[in-house]
C-alpha positions in Angstrom: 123.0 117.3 87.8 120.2 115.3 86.0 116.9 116.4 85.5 114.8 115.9 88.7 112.1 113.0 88.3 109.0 113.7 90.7 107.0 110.7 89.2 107.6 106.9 88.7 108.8 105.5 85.2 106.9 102.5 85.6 103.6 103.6 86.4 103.4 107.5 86.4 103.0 107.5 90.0 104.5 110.6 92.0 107.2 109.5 94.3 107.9 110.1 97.7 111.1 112.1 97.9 113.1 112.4 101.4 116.4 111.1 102.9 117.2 107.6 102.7 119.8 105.1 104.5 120.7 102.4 101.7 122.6 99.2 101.2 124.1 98.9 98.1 125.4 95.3 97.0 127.9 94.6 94.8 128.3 91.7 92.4 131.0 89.8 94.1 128.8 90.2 97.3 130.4 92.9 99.0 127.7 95.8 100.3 127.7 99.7 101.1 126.1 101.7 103.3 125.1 105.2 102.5 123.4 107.5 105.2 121.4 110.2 104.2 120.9 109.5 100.2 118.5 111.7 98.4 116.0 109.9 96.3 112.0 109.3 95.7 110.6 106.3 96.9 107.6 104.6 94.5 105.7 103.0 97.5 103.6 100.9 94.7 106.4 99.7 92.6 109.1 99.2 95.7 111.6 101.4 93.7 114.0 103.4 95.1 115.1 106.4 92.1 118.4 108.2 92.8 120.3 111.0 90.8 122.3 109.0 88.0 125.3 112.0 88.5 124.9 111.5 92.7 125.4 107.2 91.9 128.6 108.4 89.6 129.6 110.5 92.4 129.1 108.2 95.1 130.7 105.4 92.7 127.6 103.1 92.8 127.3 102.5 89.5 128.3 98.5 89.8 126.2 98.4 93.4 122.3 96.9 93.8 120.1 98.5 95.9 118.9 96.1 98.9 117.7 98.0 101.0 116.2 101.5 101.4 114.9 103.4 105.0 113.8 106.6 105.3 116.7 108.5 107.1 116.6 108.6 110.9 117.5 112.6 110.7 114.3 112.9 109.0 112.3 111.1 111.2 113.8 112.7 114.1 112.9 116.2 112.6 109.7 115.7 112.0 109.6 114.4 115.3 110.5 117.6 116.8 108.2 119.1 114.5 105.2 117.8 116.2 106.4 118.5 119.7 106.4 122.0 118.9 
C-alpha cells in the first residue's frame, strides 16, 4: 500500500479520514459508484485523497471524482454510539 497521508498537499491541513460513498466519472461520461471508500476529506480545499494502490485496485485510475459523502455505515454507528 502507499504511504498513509494524514494532511492536505495543498495547504498542510489535517484531513478528515472516514468512509466515503463516491461517484466516479469517466471521460466518455459513464459514472461509478463505490460504497464504503476509504479516504481523508480536506473540508477547506473540497478534496477527496484516496490510496493510489486502492484506485489501481478498484480500477479508477481513468475515473473523476464527483461526488464524495461520508458513508451511511458510519453515520449509522456513530449513531448507535450516542444512544448508548
Amino acid at each position: 500500500m502507499s504511504v498513509h497521508r494524514d494532511h492536505c498537499p495543498e495547504c498542510d491541513r489535517p484531513l478528515y479520514e472516514s468512509r466515503f460513498d463516491t461517484t466516479f466519472r469517466y471521460p466518455d461520461g459513464s459514472e461509478r459508484l463505490c460504497l464504503d471508500l476509504v479516504g481523508g476529506l480536506c473540508q477547506p480545499c473540497n478534496q477527496l485523497y484516496v490510496d493510489p494502490d486502492l484506485i489501481d485496485m478498484l480500477d479508477l485510475r481513468r475515473g473523476r471524482c464527483v461526488f464524495a459523502i461520508e458513508s451511511d455505515a458510519v453515520l449509522s454507528g456513530r449513531a448507535a454510539g450516542f444512544a448508548d
